[in-house]
DSSP file (Angstrom, degrees, kcal/mol; ACC not computed):
  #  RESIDUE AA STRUCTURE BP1 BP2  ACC     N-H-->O    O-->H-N    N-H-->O    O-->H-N    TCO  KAPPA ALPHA  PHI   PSI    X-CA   Y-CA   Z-CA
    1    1 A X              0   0    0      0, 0.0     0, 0.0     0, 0.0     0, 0.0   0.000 360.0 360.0 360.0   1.3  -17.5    2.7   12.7
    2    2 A X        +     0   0    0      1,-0.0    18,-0.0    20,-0.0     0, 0.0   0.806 360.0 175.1  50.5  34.4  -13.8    3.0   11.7
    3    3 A X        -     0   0    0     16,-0.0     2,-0.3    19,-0.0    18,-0.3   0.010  22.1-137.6 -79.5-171.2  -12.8   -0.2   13.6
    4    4 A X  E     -A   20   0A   0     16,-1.5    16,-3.1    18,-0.1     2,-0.1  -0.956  19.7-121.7-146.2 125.2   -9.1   -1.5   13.2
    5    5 A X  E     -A   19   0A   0     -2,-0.3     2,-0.4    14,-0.2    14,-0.2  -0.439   8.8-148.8 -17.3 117.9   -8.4   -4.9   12.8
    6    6 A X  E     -A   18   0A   0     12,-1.9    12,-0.9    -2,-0.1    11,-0.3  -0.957  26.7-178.4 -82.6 139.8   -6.3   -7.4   14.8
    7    7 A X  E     +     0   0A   0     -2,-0.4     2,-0.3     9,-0.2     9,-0.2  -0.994   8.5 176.1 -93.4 133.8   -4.8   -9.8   12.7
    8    8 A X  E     -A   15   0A   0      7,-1.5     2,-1.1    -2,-0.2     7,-0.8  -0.961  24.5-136.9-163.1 141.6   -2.6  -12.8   13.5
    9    9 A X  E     +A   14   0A   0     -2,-0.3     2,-0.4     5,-0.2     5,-0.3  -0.568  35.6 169.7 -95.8  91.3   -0.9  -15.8   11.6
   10   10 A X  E >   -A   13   0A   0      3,-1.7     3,-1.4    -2,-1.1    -2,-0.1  -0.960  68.4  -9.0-112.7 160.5   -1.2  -18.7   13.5
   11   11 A X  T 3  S-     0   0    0     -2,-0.4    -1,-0.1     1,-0.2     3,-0.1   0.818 129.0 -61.9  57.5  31.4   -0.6  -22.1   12.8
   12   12 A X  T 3  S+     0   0    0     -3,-0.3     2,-0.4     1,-0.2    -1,-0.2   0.925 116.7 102.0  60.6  40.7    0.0  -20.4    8.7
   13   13 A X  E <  S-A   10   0A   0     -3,-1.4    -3,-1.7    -5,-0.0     2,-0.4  -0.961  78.6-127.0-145.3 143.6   -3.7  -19.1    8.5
   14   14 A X  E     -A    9   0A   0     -2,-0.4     2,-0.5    -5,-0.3    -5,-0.2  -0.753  38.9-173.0 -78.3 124.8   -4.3  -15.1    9.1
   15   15 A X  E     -A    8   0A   0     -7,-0.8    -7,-1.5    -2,-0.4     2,-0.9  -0.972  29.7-112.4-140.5 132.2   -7.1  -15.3   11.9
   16   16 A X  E     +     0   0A   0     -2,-0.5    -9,-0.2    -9,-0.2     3,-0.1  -0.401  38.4 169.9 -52.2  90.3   -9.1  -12.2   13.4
   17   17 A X  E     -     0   0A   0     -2,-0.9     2,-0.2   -11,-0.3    -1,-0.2   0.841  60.5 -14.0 -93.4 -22.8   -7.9  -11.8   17.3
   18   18 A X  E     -A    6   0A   0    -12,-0.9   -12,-1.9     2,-0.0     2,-0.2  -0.830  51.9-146.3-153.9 170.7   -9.7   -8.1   18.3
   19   19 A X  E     +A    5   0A   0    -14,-0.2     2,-0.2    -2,-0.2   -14,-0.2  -0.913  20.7 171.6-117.7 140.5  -11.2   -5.3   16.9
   20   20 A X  E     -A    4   0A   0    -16,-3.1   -16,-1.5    -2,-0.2     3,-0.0  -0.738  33.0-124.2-134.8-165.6  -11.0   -1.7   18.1
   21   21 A X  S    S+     0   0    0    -18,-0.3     2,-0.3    -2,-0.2    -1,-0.1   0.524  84.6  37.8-124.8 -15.3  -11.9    1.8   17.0
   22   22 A X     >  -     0   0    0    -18,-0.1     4,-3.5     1,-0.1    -1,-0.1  -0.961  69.8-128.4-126.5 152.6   -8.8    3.9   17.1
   23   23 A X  H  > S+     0   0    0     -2,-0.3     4,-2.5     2,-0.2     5,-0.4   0.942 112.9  65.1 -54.8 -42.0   -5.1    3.2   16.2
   24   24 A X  H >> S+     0   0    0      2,-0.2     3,-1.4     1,-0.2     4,-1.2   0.949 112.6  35.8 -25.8 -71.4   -4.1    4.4   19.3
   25   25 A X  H >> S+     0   0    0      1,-0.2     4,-3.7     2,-0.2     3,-0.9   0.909 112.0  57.6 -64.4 -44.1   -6.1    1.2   20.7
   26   26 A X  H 3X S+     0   0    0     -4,-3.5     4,-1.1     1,-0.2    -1,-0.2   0.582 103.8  45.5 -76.8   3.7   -5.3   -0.7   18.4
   27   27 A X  H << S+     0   0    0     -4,-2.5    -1,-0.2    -3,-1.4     4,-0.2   0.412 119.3  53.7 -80.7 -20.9   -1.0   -0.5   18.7
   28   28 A X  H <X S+     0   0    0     -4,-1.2     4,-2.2    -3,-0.9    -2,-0.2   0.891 105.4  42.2 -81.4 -49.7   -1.7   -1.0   22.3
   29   29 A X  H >X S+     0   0    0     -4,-3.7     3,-1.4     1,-0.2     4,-0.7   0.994 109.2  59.2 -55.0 -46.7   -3.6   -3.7   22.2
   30   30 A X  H 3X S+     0   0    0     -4,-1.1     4,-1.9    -5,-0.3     5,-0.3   0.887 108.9  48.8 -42.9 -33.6   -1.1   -5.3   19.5
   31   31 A X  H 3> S+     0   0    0      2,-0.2     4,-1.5    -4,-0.2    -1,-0.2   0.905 104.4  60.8 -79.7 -29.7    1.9   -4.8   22.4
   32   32 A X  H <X S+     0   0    0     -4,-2.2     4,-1.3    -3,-1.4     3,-0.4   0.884 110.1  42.0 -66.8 -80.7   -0.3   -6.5   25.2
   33   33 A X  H  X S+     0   0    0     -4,-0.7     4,-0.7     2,-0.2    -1,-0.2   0.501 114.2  44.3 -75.1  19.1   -0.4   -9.3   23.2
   34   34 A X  H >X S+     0   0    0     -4,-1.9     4,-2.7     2,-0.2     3,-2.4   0.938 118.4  49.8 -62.5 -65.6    3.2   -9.6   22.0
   35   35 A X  H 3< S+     0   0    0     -4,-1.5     4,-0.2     1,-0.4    -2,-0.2   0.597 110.8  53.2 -44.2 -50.5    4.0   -8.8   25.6
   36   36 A X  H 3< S+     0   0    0     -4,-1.3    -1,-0.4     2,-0.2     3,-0.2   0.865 114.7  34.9 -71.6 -63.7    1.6  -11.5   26.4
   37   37 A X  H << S+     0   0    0     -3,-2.4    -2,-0.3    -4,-0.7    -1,-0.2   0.712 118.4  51.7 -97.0 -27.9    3.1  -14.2   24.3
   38   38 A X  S >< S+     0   0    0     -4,-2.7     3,-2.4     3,-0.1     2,-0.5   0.500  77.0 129.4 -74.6  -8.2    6.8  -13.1   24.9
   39   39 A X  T 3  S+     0   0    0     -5,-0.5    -3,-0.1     1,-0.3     3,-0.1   0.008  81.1   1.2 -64.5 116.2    6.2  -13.1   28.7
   40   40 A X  T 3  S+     0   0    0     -2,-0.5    -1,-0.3     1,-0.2     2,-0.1   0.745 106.7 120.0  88.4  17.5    9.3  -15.3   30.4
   41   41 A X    <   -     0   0    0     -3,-2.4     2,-0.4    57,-0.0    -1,-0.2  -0.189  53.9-142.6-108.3 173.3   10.8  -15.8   27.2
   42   42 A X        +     0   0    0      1,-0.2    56,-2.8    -2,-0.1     3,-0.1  -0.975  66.8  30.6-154.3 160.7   14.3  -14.7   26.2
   43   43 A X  S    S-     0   0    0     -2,-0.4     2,-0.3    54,-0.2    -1,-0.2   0.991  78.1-161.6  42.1  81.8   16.3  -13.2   23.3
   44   44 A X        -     0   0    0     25,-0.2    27,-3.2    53,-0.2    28,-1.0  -0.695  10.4-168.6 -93.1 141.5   13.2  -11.5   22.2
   45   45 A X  E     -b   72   0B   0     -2,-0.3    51,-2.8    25,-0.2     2,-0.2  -0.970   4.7-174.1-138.4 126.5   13.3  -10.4   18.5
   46   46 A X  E     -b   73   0B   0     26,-1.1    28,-0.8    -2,-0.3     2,-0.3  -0.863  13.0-164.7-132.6 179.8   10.8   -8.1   17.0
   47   47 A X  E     -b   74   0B   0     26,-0.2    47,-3.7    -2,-0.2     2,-0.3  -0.975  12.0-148.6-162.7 121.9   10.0   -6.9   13.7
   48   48 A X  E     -bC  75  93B   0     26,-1.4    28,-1.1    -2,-0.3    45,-0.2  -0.857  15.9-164.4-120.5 156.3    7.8   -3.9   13.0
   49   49 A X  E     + C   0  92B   0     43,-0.7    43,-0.6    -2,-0.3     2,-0.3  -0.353  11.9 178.6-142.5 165.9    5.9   -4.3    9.4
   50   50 A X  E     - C   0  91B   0     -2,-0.2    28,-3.9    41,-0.2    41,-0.2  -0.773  29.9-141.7-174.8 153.8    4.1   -1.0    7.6
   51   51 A X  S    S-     0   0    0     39,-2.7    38,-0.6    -2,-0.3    39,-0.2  -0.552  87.9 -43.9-129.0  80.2    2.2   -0.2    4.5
   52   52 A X  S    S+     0   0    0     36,-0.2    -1,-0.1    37,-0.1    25,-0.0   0.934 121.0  99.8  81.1  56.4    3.4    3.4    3.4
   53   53 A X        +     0   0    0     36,-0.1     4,-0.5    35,-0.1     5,-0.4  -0.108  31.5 149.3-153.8  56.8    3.1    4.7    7.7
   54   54 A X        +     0   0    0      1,-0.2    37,-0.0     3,-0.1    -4,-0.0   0.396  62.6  65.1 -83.8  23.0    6.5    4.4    8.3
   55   55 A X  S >> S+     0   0    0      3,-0.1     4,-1.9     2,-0.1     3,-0.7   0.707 109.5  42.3 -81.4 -67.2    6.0    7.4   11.0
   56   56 A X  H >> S+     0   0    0      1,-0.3     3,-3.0     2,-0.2     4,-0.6   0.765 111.4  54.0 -46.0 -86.9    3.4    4.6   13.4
   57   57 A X  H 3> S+     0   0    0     -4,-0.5     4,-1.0     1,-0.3     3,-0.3   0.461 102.0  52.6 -57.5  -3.0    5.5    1.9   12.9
   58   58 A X  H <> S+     0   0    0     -3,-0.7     4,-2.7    -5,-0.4    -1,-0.3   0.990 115.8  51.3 -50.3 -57.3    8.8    3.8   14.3
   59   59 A X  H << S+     0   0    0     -3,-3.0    -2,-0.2    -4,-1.9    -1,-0.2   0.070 110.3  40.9 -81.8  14.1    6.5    4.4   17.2
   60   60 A X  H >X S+     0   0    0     -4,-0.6     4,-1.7    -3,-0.3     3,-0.7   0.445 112.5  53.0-131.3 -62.5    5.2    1.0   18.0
   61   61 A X  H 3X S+     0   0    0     -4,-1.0     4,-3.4     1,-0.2    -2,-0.2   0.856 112.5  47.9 -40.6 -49.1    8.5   -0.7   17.5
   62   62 A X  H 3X S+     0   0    0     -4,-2.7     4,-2.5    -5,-0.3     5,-0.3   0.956 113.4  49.0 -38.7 -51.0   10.1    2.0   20.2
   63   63 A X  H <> S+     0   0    0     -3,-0.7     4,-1.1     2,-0.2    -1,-0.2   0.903 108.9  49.6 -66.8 -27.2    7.3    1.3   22.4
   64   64 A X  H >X S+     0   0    0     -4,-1.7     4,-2.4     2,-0.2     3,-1.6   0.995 112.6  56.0 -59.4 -72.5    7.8   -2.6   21.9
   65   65 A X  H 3X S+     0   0    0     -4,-3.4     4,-2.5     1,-0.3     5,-0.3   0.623 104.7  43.9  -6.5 -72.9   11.4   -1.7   22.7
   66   66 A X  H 3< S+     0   0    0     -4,-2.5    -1,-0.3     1,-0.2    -2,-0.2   0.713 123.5  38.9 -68.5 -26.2   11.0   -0.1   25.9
   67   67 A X  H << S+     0   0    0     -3,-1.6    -2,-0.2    -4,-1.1    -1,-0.2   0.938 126.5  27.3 -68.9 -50.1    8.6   -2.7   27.0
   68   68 A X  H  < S-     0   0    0     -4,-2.4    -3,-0.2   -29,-0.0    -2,-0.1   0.778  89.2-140.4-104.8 -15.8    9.8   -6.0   25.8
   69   69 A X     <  -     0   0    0     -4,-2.5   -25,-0.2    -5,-0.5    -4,-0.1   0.753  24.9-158.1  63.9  27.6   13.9   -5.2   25.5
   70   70 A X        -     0   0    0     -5,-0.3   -25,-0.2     1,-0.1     3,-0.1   0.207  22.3-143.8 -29.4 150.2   14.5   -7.0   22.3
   71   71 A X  S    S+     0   0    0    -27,-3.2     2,-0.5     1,-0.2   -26,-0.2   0.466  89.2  24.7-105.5  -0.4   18.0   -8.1   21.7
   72   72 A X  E     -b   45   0B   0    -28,-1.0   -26,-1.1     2,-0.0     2,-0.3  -0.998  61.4-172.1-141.9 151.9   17.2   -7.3   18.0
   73   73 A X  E     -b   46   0B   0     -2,-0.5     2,-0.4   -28,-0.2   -26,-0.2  -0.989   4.1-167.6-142.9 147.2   14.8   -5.1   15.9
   74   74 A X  E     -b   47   0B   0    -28,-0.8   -26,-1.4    -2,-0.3     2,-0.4  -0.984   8.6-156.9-149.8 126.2   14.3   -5.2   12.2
   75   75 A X  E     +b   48   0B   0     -2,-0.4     2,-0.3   -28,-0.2   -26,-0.2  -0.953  32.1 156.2-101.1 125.8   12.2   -2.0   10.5
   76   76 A X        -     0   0    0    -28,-1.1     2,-0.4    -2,-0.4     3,-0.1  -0.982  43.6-120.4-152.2 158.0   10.8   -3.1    7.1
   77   77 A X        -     0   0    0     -2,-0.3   -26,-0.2   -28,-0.2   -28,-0.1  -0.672  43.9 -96.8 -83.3 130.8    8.1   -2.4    4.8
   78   78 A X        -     0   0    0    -28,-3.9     2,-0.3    -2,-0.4    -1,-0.1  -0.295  36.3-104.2 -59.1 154.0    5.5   -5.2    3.9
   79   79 A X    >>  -     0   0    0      1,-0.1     3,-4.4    -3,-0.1     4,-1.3  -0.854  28.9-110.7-106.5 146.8    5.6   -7.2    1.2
   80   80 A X  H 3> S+     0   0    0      1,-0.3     4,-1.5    -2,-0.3     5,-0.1   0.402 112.8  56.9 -67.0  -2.2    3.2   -6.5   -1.9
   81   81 A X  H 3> S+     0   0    0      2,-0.1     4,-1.1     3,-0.1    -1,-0.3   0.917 115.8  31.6 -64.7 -47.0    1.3   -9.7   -1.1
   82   82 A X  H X>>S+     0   0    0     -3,-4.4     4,-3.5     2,-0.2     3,-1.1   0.965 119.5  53.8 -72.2 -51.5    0.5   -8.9    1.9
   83   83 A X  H 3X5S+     0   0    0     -4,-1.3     4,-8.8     1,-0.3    -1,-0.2   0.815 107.2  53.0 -22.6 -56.8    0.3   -5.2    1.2
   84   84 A X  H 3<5S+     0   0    0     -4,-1.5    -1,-0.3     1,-0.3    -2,-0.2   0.854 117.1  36.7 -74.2 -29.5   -2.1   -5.7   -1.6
   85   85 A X  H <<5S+     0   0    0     -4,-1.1    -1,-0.3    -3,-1.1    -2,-0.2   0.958 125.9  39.1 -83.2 -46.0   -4.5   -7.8    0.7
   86   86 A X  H  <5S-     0   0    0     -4,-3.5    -2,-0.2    -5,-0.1    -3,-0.2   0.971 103.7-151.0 -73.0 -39.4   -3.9   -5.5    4.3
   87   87 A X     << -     0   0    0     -4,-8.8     2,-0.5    -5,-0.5     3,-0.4  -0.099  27.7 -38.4  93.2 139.1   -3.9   -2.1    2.2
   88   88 A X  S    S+     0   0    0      1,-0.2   -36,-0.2    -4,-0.1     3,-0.1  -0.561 125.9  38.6 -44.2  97.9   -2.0    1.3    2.9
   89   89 A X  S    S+     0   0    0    -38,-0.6     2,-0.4    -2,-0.5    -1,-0.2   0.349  78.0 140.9 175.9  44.6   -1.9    2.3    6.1
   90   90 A X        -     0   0    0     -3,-0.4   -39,-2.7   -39,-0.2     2,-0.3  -0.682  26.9-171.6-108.2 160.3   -1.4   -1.2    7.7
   91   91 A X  E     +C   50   0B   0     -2,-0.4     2,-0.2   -41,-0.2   -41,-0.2  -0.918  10.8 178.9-133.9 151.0    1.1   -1.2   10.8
   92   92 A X  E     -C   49   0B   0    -43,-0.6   -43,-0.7    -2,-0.3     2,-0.5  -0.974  24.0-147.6-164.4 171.2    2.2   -4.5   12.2
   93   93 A X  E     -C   48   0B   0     -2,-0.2     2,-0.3   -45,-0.2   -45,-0.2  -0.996  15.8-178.0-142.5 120.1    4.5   -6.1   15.0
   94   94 A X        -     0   0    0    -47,-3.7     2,-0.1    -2,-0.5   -47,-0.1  -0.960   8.0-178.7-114.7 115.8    6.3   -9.6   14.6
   95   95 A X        -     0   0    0     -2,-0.3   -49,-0.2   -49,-0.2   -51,-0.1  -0.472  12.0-168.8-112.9 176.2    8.4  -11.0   17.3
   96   96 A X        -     0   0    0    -51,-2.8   -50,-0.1    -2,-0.1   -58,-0.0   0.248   6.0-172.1-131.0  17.5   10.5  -14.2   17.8
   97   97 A X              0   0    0    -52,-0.1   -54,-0.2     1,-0.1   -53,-0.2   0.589 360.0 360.0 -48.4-179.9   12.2  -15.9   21.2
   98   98 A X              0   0    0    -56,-2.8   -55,-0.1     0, 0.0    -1,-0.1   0.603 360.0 360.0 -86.1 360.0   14.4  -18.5   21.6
């Protein structure tokens, strides 16, 4: 069925929030909820994540950009812990406020 994971570390445990069926949907959904969780917040900091797709994740940090206005952005590559458990082609979006 090709679905796409959401994943997201709360409270230090990796927990299953969505699935969807295209990347498309699933980098959109992933910005609703940043968008979601940053909403009234200030000095928003995000941080876009990839494993070997460092084409997406340009394009979903830019799109976070122009949505959330971050006063910072940080592009990085995952690290091979996580990598080796998400796998090549994983995209992800981590944000901060004050």
């Amino acid at each position: 069925m090709n679905l796409k994971p959401i994943l997201a570390v709360q409270n230090g445990k990796v927990e299953a929030i969505d699935r969807v069926r295209t990347k498309t949907k699933a980098h959109d959904r992933i910005l609703e909820l940043v968008a979601e969780k940053v909403n009234g917040k200030s000095n928003i900091r995000l941080a876009t994540l990839h494993a070997n797709m460092q084409e997406d994740a340009h394009k979903l940090i830019d799109r976070a950009s122009a949505d959330l206005s971050p006063v910072e952005t940080i592009f990085t590559e995952l690290s091979p812990v996580v990598g080796t458990h998400a796998g090549p082609g994983t995209v992800g979006l981590a944000f901060m406020t004050d």
